[in-house]
Backbone as a ProteinNet text record, in pm:
[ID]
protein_1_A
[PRIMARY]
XXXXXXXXXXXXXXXXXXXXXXXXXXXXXXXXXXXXXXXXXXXXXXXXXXXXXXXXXXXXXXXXX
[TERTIARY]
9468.1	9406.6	9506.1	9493.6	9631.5	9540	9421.8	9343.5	9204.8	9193.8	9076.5	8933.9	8825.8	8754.6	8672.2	8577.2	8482.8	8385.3	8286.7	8160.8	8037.7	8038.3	7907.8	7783	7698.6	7557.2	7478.2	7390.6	7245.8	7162.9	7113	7021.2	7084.3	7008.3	7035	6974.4	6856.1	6791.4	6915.8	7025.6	7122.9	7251.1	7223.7	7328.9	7312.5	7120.6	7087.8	7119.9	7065.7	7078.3	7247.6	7309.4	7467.1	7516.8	7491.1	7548	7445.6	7331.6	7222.3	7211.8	7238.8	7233.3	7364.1	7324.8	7190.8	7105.1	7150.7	7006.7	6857.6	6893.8	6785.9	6778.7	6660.1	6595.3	6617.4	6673.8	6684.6	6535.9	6444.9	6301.4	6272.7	6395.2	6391.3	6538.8	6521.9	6681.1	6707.1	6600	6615.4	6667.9	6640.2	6677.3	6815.3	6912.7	7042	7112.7	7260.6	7329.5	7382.4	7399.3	7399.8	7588.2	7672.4	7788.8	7860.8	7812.2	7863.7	7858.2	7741.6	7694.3	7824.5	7804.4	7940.5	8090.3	8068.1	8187.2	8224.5	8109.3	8144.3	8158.6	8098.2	8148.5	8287.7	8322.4	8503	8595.5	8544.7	8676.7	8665.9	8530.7	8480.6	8592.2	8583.6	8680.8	8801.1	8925.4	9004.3	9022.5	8955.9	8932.6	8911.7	8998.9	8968.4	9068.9	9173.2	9291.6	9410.2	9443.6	9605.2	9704.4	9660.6	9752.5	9654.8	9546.6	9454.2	9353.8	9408.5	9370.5	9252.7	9238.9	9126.8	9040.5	9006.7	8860.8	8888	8736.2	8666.9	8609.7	8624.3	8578.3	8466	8353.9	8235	8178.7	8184.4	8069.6	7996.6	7926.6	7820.3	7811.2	7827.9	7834.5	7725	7662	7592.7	7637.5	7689.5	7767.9	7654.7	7603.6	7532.4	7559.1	7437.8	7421.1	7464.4
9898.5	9891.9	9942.6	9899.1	9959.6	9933.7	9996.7	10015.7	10074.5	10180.8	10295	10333.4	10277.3	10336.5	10470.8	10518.5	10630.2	10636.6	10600.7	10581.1	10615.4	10733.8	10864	10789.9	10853.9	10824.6	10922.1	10940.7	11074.7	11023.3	10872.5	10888.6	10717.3	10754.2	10621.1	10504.1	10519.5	10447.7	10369.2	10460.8	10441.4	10319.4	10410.5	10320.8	10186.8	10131.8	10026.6	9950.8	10005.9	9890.5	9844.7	9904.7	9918.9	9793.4	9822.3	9752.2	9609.3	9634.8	9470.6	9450.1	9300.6	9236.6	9216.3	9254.7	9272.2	9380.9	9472.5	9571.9	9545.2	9449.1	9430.7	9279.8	9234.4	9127.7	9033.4	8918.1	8808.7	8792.1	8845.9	8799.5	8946.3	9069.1	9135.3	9134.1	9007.5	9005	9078.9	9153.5	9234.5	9368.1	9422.9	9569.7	9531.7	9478.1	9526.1	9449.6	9531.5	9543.3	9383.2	9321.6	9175	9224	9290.1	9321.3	9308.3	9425.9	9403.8	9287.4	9263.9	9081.7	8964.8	8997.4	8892.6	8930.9	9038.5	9086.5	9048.9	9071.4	9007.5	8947	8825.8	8701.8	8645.5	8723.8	8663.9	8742.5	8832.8	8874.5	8818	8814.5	8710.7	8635.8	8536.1	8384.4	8430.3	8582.9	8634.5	8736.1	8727.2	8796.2	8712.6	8771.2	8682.3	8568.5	8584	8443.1	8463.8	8386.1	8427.8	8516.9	8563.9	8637.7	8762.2	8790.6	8894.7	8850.6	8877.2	8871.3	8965.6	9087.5	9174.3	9182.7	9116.4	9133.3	9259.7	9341.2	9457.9	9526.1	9682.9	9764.6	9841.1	9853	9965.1	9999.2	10167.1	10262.1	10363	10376.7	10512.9	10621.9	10723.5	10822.6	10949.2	11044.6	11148.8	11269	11314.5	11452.9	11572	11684.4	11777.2	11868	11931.4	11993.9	12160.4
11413.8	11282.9	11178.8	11052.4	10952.4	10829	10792	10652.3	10750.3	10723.3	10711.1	10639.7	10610.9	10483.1	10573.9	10490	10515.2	10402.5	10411.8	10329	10353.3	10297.4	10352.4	10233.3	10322	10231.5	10240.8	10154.6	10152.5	10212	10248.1	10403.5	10464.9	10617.8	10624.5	10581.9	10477.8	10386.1	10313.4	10237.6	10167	10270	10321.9	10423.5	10466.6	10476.2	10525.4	10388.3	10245.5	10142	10160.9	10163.1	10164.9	10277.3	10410.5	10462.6	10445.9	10447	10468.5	10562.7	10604.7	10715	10865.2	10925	11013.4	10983.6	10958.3	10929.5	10844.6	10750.9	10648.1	10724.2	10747.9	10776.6	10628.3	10646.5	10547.3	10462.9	10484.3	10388.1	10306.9	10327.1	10275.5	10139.5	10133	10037.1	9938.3	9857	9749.4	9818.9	9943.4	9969.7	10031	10001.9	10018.5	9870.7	9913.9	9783.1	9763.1	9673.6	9670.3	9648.4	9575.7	9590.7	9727.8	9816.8	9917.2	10041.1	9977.8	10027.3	10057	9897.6	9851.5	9862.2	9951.6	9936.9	10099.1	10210.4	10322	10342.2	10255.4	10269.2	10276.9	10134.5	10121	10212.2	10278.8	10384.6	10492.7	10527	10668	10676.8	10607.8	10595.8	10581.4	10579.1	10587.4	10727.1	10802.9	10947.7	11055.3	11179.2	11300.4	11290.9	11211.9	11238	11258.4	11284.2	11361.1	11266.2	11149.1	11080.4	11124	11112	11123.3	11236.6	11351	11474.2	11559	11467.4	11543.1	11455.7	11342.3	11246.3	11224.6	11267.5	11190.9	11321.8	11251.1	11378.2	11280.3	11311	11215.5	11306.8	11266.4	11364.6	11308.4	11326.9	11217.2	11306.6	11219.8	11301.8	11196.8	11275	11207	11148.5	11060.9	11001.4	11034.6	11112.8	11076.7	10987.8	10909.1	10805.8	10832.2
[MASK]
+++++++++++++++++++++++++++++++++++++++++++++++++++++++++++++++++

């Protein structure tokens, strides 16, 4: 991998609008962020090809208080 993010949230309420789908069921289209929507879209079609061969790695993890 050679680019990193880290994107904390105050619940995982926050986290579901954020990421969407799969988490948010398609007949719930208003509860996720339409930004990051469109934003998966255009890297999608930039991941997984012979210049960028391993896509995307995402894992959630819990911080205790």
């Amino acid at each position: 991998m050679q680019v990193g993010f880290l994107v904390t949230f105050q619940s995982e309420g926050d986290r579901n609008f954020y990421v969407g789908q799969p988490l948010i069921d398609e007949k719930f289209a208003d509860l996720y962020d339409p930004a990051h929507f469109e934003f998966k879209k255009f890297v999608g079609g930039l991941l997984d090809t012979p210049v960028v061969p391993n896509g995307v790695f995402v894992f959630d993890f819990t911080v205790g208080r």
